[in-house]
N, C-alpha and C positions, 0 to 999 in steps of 0.2 A: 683626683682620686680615680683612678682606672673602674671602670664599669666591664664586667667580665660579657655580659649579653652585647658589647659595642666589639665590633672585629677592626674597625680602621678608627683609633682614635683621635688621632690628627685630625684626619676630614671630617670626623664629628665633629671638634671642637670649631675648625673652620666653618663648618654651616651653620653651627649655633651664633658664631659672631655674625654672620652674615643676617641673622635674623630668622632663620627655619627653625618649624617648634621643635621640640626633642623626640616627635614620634618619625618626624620625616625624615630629620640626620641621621636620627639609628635607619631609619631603612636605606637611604642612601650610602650614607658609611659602611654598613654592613656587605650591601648588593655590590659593591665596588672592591671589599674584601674578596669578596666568595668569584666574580665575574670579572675584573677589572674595570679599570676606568672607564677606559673605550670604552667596552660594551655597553655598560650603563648608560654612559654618554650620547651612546650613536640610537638609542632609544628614547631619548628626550625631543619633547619639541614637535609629538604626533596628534596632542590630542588638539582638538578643533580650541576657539576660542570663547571661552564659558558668555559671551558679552555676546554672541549668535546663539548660541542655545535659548530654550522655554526657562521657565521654568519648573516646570515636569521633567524634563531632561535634569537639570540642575538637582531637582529634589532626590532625583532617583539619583544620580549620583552623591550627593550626601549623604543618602542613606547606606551605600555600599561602603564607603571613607567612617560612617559610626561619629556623622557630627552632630551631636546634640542639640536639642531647641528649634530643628529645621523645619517643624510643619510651621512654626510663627512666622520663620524667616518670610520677609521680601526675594525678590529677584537678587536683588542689589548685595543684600547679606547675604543670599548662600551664595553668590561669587566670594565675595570677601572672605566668608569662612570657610570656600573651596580653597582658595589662593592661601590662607593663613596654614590649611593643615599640612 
């Protein structure tokens, strides 16, 4: 069923198989609509590796992403539920 807010619905459907949750496909799907591939492409793969970060880094960063339950998280979870979102 076509979702009218999804602009490239192919590579949504493709990232969902892959495993990405549905907020990250829609943003990817969509940025890749609006910008192309490349460019989307040639922007991945900048940020450092969350397994060097604090966890103060980590937390601020979930909290900019809107991931839930993060003041309980571990180190270990807010990687895993940076990675999931």
């Amino acid at each position: 069923m076509p979702n009218s807010s999804i602009k490239n619905e192919k590579m949504y459907e493709e990232l969902r198989d892959e495993g990405n949750s549905k907020e990250k496909a829609a943003r990817i799907a969509n940025a890749s609509a609006a910008e192309g591939k490349k460019t989307v492409g040639a922007r991945g793969g900048r940020a450092g590796s969350y397994d060097d970060m604090t966890k103060d880094e980590l937390y601020e960063r979930a909290q900019r992403v809107g991931i839930d339950g993060r003041s309980d998280m571990s180190k270990d979870e807010l990687i895993e539920a940076l990675r999931d979102h």
